[in-house]
C-alpha positions as CSV (number, residue, x, y, z in Angstrom):
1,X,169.4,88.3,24.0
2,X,171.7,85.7,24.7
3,X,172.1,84.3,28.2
4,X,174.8,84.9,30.2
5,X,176.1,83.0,33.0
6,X,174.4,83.7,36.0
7,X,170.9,83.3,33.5
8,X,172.2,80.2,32.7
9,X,172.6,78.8,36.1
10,X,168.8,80.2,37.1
11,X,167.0,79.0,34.4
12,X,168.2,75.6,35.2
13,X,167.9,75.6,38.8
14,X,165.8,73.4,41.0
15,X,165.8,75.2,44.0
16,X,163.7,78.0,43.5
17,X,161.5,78.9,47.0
18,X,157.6,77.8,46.6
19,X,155.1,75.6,48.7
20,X,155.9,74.6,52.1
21,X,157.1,71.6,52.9
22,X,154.9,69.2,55.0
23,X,155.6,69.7,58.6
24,X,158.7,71.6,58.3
25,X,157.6,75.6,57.8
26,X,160.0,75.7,55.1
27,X,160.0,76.4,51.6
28,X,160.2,73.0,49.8
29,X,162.5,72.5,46.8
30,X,160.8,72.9,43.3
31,X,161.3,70.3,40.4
32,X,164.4,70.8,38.3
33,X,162.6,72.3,35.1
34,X,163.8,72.3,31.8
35,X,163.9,75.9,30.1
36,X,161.9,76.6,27.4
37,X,164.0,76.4,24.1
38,X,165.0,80.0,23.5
39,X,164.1,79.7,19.5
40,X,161.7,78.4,17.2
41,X,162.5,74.4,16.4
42,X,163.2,75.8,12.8
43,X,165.5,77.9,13.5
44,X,168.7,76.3,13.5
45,X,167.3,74.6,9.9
46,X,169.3,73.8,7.3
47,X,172.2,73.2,10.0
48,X,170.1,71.0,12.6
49,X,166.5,70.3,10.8
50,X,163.3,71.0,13.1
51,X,162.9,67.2,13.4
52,X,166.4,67.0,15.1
53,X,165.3,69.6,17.3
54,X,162.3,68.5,17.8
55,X,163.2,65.0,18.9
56,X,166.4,65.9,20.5
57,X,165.0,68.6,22.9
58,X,161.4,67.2,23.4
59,X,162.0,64.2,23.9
60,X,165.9,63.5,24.6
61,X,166.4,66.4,27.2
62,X,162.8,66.6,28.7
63,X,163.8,63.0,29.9
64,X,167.1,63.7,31.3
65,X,164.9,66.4,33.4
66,X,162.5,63.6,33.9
67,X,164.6,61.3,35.1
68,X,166.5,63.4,37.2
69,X,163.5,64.5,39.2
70,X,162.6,60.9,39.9
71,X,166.0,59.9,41.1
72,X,166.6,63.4,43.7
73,X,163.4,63.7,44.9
74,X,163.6,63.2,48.9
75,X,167.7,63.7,48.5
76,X,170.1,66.4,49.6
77,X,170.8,66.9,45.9
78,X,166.7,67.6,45.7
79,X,167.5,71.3,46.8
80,X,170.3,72.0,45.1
81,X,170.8,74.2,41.7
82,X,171.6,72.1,39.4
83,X,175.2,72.9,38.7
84,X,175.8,71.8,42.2
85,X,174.3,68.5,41.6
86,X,176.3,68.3,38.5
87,X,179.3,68.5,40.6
88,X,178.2,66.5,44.1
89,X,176.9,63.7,42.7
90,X,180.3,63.5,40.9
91,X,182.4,63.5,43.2
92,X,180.7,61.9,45.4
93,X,179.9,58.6,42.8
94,X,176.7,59.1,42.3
95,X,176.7,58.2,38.7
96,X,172.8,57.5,38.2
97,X,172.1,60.9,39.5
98,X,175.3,62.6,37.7
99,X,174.6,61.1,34.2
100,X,170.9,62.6,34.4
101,X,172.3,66.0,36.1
102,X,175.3,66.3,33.5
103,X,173.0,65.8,30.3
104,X,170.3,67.8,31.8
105,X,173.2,71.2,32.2
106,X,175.2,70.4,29.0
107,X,171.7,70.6,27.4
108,X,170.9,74.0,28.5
109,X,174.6,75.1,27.5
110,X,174.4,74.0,24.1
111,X,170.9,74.9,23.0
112,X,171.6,79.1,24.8
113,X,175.1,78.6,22.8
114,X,173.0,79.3,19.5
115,X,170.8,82.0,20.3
116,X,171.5,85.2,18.0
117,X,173.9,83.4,16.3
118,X,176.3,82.7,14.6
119,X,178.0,86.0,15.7
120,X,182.0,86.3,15.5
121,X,183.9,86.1,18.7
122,X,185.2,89.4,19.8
123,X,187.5,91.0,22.8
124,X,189.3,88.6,25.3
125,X,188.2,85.4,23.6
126,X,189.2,86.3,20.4
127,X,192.8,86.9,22.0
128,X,192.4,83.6,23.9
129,X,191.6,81.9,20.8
130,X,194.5,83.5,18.9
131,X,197.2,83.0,21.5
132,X,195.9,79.1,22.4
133,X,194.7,78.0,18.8
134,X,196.3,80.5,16.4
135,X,192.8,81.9,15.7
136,X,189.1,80.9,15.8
137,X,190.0,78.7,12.9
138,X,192.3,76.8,14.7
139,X,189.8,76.3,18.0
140,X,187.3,75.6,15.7
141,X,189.7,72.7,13.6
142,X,190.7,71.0,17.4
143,X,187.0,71.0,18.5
144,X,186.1,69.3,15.0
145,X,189.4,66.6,15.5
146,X,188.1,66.2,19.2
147,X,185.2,65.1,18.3
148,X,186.4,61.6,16.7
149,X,188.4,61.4,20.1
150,X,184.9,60.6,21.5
151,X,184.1,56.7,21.0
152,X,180.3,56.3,21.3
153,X,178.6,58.8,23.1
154,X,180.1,62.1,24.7
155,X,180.5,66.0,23.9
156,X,182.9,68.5,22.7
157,X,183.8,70.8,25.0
158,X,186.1,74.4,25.0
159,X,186.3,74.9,28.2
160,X,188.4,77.7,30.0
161,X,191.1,77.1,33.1
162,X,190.9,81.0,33.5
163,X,194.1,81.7,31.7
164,X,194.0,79.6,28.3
165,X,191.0,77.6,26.4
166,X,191.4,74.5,26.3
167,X,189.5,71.4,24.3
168,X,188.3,68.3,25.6
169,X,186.7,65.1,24.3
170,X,184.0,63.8,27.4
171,X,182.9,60.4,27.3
172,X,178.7,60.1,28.0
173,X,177.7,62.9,29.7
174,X,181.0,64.4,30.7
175,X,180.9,68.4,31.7
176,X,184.2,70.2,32.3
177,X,182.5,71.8,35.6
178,X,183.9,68.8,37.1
179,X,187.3,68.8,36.6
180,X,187.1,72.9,38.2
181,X,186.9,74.6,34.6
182,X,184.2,76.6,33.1
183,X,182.2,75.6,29.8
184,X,182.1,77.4,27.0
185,X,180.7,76.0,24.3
186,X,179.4,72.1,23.7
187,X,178.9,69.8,21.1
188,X,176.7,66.9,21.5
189,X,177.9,64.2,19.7
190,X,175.7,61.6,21.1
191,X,174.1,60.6,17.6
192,X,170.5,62.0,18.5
193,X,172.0,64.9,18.1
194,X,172.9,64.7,14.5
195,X,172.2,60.9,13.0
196,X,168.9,62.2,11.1
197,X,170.9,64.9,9.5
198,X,173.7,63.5,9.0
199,X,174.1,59.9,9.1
200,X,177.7,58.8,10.5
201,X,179.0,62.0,9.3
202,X,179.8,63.3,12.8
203,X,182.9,65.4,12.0
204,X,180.7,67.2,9.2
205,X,177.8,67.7,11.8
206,X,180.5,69.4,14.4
207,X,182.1,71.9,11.8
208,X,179.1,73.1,10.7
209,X,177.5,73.9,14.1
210,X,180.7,75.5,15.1
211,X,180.9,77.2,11.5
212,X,177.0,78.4,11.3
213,X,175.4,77.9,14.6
214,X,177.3,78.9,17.4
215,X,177.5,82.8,19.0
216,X,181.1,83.1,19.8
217,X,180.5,86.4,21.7
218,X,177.8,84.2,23.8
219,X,180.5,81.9,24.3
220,X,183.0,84.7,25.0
221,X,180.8,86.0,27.7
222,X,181.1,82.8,29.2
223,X,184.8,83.5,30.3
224,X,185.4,83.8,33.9
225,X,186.4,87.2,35.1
């Protein structure tokens, strides 16, 4: 069963209660831990090849969680869920601890985003889509044309303002979450995420993902209340 929010959010967390902390009587702040992949590292094949996966996720996400351990440990963002730190170390500049935070959550996102997929969008979202794109067709064109908005290395988002969906291009490891809207649905277009499959093809990598991969009613469910 696909994640919803709330999942989301827990999974990812760092502040779950365990040992005590030295001195203190209180419960000290686990390591932020990456979830375990919610599929087989096949099972995105032909799309995104188990190699991909296997590389991107073992060894490209792992270190985002790696890193980000080493830089909050003995730090307010140390206790923290991680969305929080995702959005406090934003604002407040951090930019060592945001760029492992960000990649870290937009990870999660976009590997949950393809769980029982592809499924067609249904309900609110498919309105949304309809009323803002002219259909899923339409989101699904923008995200594609976003995505060579994006020089280097960055994401695709659809993001939601709770009224309309909108599409944004984010440089690095940009996350909508800081600009007070909700994600929906990323694409990593950092080329880990699709150079061994497709070469500089980018704009082919992102229509197929959003064509074959993703669960739009996962995506849907996303949608603030």
């Amino acid at each position: 069963m696909p994640m919803n929010r709330r999942t989301l959010l827990a999974a990812a967390g760092g502040a779950a209660a365990g040992l005590l902390a030295p001195g203190t009587g209180r419960a000290a702040p686990t390591p932020f831990a990456q979830p375990k992949l919610p599929y087989a590292e096949d099972a995105l094949a032909p799309v995104i090849s188990p190699r991909t996966v296997a590389l991107h996720y073992g060894k490209h996400h792992k270190a985002y969680f790696d890193k980000l351990n080493q830089l909050a440990a003995e730090t307010p963002y140390a206790g923290l869920p991680l969305e929080e730190v995702v959005t406090r170390s934003h604002a407040a500049g951090d930019q060592a601890i945001f760029n492992q935070a960000g990649q870290a959550w937009n990870h999660v996102l976009y590997w949950n985003q393809f769980e029982g997929g592809p499924a067609a969008p249904e309900g609110r979202f498919l309105d949304l889509a309809q009323s803002t794109f002219g259909g899923v067709d339409g989101l699904k064109q923008a995200m594609t044309e976003s995505a060579d908005k994006v020089f280097g290395t960055g994401w695709v988002w659809l993001a939601s303002d709770g009224r309309a969906l909108r599409v944004l291009s984010m440089q690095d490891a940009g996350n909508p979450l800081t600009e007070g809207l909700t994600p929906l649905c990323g694409i990593d277009v950092w080329e880990h995420a699709y150079y061994l499959d497709y070469e500089n093809r980018k704009a082919e990598h992102v229509k197929a993902v959003l064509d074959r991969l993703v669960n739009w009613r996962f995506v849907g469910a996303r949608l603030p209340a």
